[in-house]
C-alpha positions in Angstrom: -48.8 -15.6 -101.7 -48.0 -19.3 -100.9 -45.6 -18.5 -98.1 -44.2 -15.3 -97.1 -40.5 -15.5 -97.1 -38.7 -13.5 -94.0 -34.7 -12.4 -94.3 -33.2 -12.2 -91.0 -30.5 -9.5 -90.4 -28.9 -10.1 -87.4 -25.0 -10.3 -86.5 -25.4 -12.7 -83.6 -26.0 -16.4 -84.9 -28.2 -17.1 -81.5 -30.2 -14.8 -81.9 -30.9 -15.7 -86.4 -31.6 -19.6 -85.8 -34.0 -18.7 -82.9 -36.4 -16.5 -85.1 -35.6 -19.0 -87.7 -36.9 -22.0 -85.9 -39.9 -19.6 -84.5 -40.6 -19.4 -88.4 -40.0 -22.6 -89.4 -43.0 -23.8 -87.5 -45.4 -22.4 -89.3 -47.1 -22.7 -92.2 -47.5 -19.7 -93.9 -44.0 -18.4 -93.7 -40.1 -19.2 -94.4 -37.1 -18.1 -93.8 -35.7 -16.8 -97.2 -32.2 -16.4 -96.0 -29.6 -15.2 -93.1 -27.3 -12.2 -92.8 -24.9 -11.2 -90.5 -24.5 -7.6 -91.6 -26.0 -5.0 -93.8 -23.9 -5.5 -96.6 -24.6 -9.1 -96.7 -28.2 -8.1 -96.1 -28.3 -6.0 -99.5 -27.1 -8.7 -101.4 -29.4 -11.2 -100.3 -32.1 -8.8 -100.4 -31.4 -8.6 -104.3 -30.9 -12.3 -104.7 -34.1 -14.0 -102.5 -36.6 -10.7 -103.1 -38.1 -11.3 -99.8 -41.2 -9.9 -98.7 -40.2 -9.1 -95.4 -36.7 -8.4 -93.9 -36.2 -8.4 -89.6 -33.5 -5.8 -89.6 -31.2 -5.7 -86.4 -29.3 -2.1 -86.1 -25.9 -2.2 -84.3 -24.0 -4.2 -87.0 -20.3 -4.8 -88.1 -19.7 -3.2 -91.8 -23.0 -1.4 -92.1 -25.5 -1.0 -89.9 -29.5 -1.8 -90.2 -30.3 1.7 -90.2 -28.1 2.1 -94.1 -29.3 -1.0 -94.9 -32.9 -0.4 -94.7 -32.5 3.1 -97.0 -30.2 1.0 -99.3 -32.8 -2.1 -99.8 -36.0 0.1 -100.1 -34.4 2.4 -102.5 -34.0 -0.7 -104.6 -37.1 -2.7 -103.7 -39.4 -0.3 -101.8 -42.3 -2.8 -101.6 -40.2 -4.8 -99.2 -41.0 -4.3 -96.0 -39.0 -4.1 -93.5 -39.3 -4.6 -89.3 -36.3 -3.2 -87.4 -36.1 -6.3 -84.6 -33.2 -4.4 -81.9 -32.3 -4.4 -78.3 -32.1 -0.9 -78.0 -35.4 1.1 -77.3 -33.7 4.7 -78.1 -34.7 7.8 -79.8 -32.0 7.8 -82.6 -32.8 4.2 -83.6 -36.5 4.3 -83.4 -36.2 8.0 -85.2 -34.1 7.0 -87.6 -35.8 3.7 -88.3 -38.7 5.1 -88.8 -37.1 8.0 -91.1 -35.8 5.1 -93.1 -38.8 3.4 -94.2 -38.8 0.6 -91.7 -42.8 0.0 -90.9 -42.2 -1.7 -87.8 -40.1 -1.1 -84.7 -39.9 -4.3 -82.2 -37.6 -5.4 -79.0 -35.8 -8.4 -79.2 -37.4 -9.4 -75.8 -40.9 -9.7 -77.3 -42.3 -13.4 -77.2 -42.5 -15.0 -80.2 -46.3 -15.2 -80.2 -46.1 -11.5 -80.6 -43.5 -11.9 -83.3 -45.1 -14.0 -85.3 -48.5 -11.3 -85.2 -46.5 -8.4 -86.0 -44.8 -10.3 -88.4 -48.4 -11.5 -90.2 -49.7 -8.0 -89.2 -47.5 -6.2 -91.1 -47.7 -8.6 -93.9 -51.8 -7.9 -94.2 -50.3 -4.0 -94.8 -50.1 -2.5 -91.1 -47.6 -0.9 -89.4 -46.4 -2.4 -86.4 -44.6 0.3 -83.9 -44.9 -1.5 -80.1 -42.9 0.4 -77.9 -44.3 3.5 -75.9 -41.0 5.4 -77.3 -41.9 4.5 -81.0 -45.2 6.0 -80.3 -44.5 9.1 -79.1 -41.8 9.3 -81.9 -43.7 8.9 -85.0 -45.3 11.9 -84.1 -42.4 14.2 -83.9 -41.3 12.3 -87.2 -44.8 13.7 -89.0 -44.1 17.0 -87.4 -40.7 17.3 -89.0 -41.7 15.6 -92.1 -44.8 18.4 -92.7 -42.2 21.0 -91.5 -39.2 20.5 -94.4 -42.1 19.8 -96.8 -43.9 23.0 -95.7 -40.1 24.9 -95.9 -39.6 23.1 -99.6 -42.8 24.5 -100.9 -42.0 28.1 -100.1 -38.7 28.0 -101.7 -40.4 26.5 -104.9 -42.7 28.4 -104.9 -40.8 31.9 -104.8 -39.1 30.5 -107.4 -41.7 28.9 -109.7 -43.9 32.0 -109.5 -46.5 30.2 -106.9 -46.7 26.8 -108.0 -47.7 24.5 -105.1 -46.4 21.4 -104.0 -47.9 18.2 -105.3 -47.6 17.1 -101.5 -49.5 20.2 -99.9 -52.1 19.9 -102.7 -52.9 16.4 -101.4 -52.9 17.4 -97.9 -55.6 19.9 -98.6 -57.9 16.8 -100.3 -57.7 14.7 -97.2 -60.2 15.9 -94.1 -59.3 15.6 -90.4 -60.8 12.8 -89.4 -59.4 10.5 -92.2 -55.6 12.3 -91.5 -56.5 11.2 -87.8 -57.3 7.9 -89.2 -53.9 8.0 -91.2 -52.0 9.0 -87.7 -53.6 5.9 -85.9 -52.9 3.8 -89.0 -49.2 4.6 -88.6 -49.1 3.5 -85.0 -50.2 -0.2 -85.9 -53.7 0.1 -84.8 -56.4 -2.0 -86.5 -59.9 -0.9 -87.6 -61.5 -1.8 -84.5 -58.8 -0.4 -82.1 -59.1 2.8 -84.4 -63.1 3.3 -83.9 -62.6 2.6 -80.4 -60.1 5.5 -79.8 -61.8 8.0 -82.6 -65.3 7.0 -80.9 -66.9 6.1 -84.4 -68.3 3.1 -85.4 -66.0 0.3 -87.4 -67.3 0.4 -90.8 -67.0 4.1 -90.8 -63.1 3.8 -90.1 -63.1 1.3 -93.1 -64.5 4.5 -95.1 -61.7 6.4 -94.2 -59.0 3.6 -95.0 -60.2 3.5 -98.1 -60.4 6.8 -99.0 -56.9 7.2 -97.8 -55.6 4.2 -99.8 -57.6 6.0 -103.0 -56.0 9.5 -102.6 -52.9 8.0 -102.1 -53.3 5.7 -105.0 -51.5 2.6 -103.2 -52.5 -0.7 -102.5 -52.6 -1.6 -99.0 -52.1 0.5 -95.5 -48.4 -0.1 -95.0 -47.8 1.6 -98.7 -49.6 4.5 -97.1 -48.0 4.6 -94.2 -45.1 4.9 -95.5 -46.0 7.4 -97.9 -47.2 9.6 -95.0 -43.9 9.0 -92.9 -41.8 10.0 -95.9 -43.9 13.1 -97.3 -45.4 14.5 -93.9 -49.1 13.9 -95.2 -50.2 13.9 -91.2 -49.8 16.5 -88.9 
């Protein structure tokens, strides 16, 4: 990748041309394009295929919420950062149950932009409010919940089949799910070790492992896998 290029979603023109000159600065990124809705924001989406998208919410004509379901569906290795005023349950819920991978206020300094921005890039999740945190959790709970509920209806009707999802919960031991859990808040290797008490390398063990049974390329792939499917409890 010669330089990442950023979309920015975002119906106040302030608020677009000062990310974009934040971006503009540096050397390893550009700003692929502006939109002032979600509509536009599909289009370009399709028409600049950029690697990452900041996604305000509260928008005229669609909101950033539709527009991230609507872009991934089409290009789901996009990834997308949901950059918002509002620090609320429904938006950071909702975000999060759309496929977003990050979840940032629009009060964070650009320093801290520009990391989540390269952070997320490298394959991490990036979720850096205390209200996201405590959210994602309930999102996995719900997730493994309705994926739990699906099974049992396929299975009374497929004479016991299981589902391809619980199968590959069963695979994945508790310390690498609590790996996955920690992955999903935006925590690096080190962080992770530190908080699991276990030594770094042994956390890269479990990354990979994870990134094996999941079959996917980098941590924000499995990430989002997890969100999606309810791999974590």
């Amino acid at each position: 990748m010669d330089k990442a290029r950023i979309l920015l979603v975002d119906d106040q023109p302030l608020v677009r041309q000062g990310i974009k000159y934040i971006i503009a600065a540096q050397s390893d990124m550009e700003v692929a394009g502006e939109a002032r809705n979600g509509l536009d924001a599909v289009k370009l989406a399709q028409e600049t295929m950029p690697h990452l998208i900041l996604m305000d919410v509260q928008m005229p004509e669609l909101d950033g919420i539709e527009a991230t379901r609507r872009i991934l569906a089409q290009q789901p290795d996009c990834r997308i950062v949901i950059l918002t005023t509002f620090d609320t349950e429904e938006y950071v819920y909702e975000g999060i149950r759309a496929g977003g991978i990050g979840y940032l206020l629009k009060d964070t300094e650009p320093e801290e932009l520009l990391m989540a921005i390269r952070a997320t890039l490298r394959g991490e999740a990036i979720f850096r409010t205390a209200l996201a945190a405590k959210l994602i959790g309930q999102v996995f709970q719900k997730q493994q919940a309705d994926a739990t509920a699906k099974a049992g209806v396929e299975t009374s009707e497929h004479g016991g089949d299981t589902d391809g999802d619980l199968s590959l919960i069963q695979t994945f031991t508790n310390r690498e799910l609590e790996v996955l859990q920690q992955m999903a808040y935006g925590l690096r290797n080190e962080e992770i070790a530190a908080k699991l008490f276990v030594s770094e390398s042994t956390v890269k063990t479990h990354v990979h492992r994870i990134l094996q049974k999941f079959d996917v390329q980098d941590r924000t792939q499995a990430v989002v896998y997890a969100i999606r499917n309810g791999i974590v409890k």
